[in-house]
N, C-alpha and C positions, 0 to 999 in steps of 0.2 A: 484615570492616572495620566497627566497630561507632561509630566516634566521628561521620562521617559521615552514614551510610546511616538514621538515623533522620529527618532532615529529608529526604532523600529521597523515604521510603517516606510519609512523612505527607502530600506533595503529591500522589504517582502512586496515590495510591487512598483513596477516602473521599468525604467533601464538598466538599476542596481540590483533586479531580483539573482535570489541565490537559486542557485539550482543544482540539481545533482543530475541532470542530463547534458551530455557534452553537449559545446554548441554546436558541431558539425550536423549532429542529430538533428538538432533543433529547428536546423535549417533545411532539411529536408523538403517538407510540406510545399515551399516554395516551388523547388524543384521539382517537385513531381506535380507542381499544375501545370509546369509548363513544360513536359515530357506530355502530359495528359492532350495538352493544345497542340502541340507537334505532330502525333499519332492520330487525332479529331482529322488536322486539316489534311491527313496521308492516308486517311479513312484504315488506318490499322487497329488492330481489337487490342485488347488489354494484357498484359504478361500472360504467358500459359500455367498453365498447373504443372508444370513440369519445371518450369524457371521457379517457383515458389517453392515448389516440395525441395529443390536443389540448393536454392536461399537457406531454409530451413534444416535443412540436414547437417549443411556445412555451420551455421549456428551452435547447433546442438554441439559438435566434435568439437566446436573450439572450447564452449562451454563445458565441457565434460573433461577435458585436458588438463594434465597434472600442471603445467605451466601455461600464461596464453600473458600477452599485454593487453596493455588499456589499449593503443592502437590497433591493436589484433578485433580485439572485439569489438570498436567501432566500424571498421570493415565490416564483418559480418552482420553486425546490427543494421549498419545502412544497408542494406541489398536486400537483407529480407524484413525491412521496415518497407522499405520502399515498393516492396511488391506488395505489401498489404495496404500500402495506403494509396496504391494504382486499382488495388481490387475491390477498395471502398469506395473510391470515387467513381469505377465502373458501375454500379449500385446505382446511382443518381437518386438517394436517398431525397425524401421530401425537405422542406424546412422545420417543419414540427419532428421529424425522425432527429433528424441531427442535432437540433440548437435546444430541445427543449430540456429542460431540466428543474426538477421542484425537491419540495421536503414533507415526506409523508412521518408517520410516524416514527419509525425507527430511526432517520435522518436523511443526509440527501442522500438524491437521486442525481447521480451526474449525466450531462449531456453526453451524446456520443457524439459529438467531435470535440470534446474534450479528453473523455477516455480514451481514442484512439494513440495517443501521449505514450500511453504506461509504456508501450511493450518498446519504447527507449530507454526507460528507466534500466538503466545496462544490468547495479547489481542487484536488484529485488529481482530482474529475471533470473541471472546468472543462481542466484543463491536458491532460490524455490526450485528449478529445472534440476540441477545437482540434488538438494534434497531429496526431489522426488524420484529421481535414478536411481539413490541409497532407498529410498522405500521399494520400490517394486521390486530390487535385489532381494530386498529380507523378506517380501512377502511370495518371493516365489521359491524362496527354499524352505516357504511353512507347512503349505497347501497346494492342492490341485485345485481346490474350490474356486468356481469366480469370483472377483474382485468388482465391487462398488465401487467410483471415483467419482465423489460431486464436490462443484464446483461454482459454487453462490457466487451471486454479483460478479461475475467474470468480466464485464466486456465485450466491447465487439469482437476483440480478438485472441482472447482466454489465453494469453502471452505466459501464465505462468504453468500452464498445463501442455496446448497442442504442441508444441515446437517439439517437444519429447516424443508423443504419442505420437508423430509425426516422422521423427527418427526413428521410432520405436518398429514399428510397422515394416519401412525400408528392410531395416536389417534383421527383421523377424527375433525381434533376442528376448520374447516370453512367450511359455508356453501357457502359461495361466491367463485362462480369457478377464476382459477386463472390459465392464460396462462401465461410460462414461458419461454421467448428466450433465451440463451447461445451464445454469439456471441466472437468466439477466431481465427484471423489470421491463427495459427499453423497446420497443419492437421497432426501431432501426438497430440498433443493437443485436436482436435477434435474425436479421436477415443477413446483416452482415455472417455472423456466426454458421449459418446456415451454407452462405456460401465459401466463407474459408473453410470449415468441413469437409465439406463435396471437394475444394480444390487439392485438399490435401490429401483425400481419398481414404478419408475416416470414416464417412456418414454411416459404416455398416457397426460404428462399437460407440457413435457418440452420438449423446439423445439431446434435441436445445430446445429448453423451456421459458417460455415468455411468460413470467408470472413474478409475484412476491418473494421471498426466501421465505418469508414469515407462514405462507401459504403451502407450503411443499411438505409433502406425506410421501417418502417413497417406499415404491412397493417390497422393495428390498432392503436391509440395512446399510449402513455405511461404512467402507470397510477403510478411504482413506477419503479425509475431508481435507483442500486446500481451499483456503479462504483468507483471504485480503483486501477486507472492506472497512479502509482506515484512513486515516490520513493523519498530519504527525500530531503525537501524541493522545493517538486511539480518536480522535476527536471528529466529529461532522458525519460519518457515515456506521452503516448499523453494524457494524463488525460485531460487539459483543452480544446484542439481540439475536443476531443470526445464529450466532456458534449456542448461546440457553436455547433456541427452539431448536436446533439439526441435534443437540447431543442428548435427544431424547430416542434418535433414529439409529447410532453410532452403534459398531458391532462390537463385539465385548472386547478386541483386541485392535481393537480402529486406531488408525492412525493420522495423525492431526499434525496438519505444516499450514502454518509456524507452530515450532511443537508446545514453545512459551515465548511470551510477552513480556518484558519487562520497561514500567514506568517506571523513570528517577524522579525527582524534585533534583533542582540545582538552582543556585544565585548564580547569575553573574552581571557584570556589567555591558551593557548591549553594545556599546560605540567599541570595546573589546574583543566583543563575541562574534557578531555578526557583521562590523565591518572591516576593521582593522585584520583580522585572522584572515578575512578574504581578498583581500583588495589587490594581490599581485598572482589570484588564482582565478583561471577560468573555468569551473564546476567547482562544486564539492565533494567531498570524500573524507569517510576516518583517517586514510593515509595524511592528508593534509592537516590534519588538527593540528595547531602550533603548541609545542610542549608547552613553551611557558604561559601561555592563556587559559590552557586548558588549567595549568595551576595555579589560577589566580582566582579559579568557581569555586564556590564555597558547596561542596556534594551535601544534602541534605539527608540522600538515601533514594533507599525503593519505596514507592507509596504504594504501587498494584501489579500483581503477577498474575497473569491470565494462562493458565495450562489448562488439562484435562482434570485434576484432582481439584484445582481451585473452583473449574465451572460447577463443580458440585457439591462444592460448600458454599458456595454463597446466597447469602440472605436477602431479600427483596422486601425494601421498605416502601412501601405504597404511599404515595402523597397525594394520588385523588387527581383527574383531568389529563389520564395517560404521562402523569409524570411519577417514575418510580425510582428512588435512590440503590445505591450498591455501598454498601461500606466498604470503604478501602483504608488505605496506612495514614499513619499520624508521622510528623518531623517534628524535630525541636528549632525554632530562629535561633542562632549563635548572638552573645552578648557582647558587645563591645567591637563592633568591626569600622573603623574609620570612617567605610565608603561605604556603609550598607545602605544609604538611601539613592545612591545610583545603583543601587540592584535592582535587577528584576529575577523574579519565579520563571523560571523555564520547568517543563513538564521535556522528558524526554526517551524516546521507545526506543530499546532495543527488542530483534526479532531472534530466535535463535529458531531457525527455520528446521532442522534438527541438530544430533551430536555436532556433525561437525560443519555446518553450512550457518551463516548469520547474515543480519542485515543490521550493519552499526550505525551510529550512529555517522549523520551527513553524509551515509552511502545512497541514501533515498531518501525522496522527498518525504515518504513515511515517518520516516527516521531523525528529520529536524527538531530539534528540539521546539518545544511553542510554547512564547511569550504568552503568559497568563496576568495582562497591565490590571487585572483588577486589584490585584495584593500589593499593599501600599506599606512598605517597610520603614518605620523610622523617618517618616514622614507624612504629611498630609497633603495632599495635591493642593493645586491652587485651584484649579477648573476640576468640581470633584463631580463623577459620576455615578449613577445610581446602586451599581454594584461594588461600588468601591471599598475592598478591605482593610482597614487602618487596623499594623500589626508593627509590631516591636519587638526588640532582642529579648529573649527569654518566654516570647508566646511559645504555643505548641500548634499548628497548622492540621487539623483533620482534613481528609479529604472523600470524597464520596463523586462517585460515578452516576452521572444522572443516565439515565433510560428514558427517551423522550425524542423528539424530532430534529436536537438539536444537544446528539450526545456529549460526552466530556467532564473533563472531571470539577467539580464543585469543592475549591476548597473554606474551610470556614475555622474558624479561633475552638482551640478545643477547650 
């Protein structure tokens, strides 16, 4: 789809990219190489555990407060970003540790210095850390029993779990013991882990596994799974692979953050959507969506809801070479719209991480809506490409979830 996808690609990569991490954040990295070079030439060692668990703590309080600003919590994000990525580059990880990254079955495998990013993602932390406070509240007024807490594909720096367990400890506020797995592919990934642990003064409740998700049998059930292995619009990485093999392990009253998923289908016009809506803001966020743009998308619906009741209805259509389909929802194309052939399909997640904690849309990069340029509306490309869906007002759009190295959803003419 070539008439399109040029204003697209000119915003999602370049000098124009959208982001949902302030750029203060951003910038960072700079700074701490040369804090790193400063300290080198003054033969000084690395922040102490004592300056990070303090980073961290004061994190968690702003996080956990009935009111905080965006300014408030870029404060706290840089001071305890910046200690973890003084404690990563103390590491002197190899080059195959850090840069490498591939795509095995289930999807990609991201580099750890790439990963090392998320834990700026302000609100997917804010919003899972909160979550997760309201779970260990419910679950310690249920039982005295230990608690299971794993945590697939986490990262170097399991940003949506330790920062808690971290606080959690300081100010002793559960009595219900709580075993903690860490399970990340990467083994620079896993050293890092190993050493924020120990710096945080965890190592005695959290256990870090260097292996597959796909591979993990534990010896205990699972009594609260946090998992966020996605990117927007459920796409690239093995998030729903993971959660069909853990919810075979799940305890009969388990609890699951994000607690549901929901994909939309939506038209809009992309020179609207993604550049004009942004062009006088520096991040993105739900706050910022401009009313009347957003009223100008044509909502098609929800096409997939991922919860605990969904993962166990669903059917697996096997198509042979590790590629296996998921049925998901069907839309109707609307008839007569002027502009429908400067539309493009957006796919787009929201996370309802539980009752009262979310991750909307443009709050995260998870959360972006994604350009799907193969669905070709009311039109026919001039430069047409292999996958290209030529569709018109009054089709019906099915859509199906592939399972395979390179997830996402499949849509086709019903």
């Amino acid at each position: 789809m070539a008439s399109n996808s040029s204003v697209v690609q000119s915003l999602m990569g370049g000098a124009g990219e959208l982001s949902s991490i302030d750029p203060s954040l951003a910038k960072l990295l700079n700074q701490s190489l040369r804090d790193k070079l400063n300290r080198q030439l003054k033969g000084d060692a690395f922040a102490s555990s004592e300056l990070l668990i303090n980073h961290c703590c004061k994190l968690v309080e702003c996080l956990l407060a009935n009111t905080q600003t965006h300014e408030q919590l870029v404060d706290y994000f840089a001071d305890f970003s910046q200690s973890l990525i003084e404690l990563y580059q103390s590491l002197e990880l190899t080059e195959q540790e850090t840069t490498h990254s591939y795509v095995n079955a289930t999807g990609l495998v991201m580099a750890v210095k790439d990963a090392v990013s998320t834990v700026n993602d302000i609100y997917r932390v804010k919003a899972f850390i909160r979550a997760l406070k309201n779970t260990l509240d419910d679950a310690e007024s249920q039982s005295s029993q230990p608690l299971h807490l794993v945590y697939p594909a986490c990262g170097p720096f399991a940003p949506l779990v330790l920062p808690l367990l971290c606080y959690v400890k300081k100010h002793n506020t559960y009595q219900r013991p709580l075993k903690v797995t860490l399970i990340d592919i990467q083994p620079g990934a896993q050293k890092v882990l190993n050493r924020v642990v120990g710096s945080l003064g965890l190592e005695h409740s959290v256990e870090v596994l260097c292996m597959d998700v796909m591979d993990y049998q534990p010896s205990q059930p699972i009594d609260i799974l946090v998992i966020e292995a996605m990117q927007h619009g459920l796409s690239k990485e093995g998030h729903l692979s993971f959660m069909r093999h853990l919810a075979q392990f799940l305890a009969k009253d388990a609890y699951l953050l994000p607690k549901e998923i929901v994909i939309e289908a939506i038209l809009a016009v992309p020179q609207r959507e993604f550049v004009e809506q942004w062009h006088e803001q520096a991040r993105s966020h739900s706050s910022f969506i401009n009313a009347k743009i957003k009223a100008e998308r044509i909502n098609l619906g929800p096409i997939f809801t991922l919860n605990l009741d969904t993962l166990k209805q669903m059917a697996i259509m096997p198509l042979g070479n590790g590629y296996d389909l998921i049925e998901a929802g069907q839309v109707s194309i609307p008839h007569n719209v002027d502009d429908m052939s400067k539309r493009i399909l957006l796919l787009s997640a929201n996370l309802h991480v539980d009752e009262q904690e979310q991750v909307a849309q443009y709050d995260s990069g998870i959360t972006h809506p994604l350009a799907d340029m193969s669905v070709c509306i009311d039109f026919k490309p001039k430069a047409s490409e292999p996958d290209d869906l030529l569709v018109k007002g009054g089709d019906k759009l099915k859509f199906y979830y592939k399972l395979c190295g390179m997830p996402g959803f499949l849509p086709t003419i019903a």
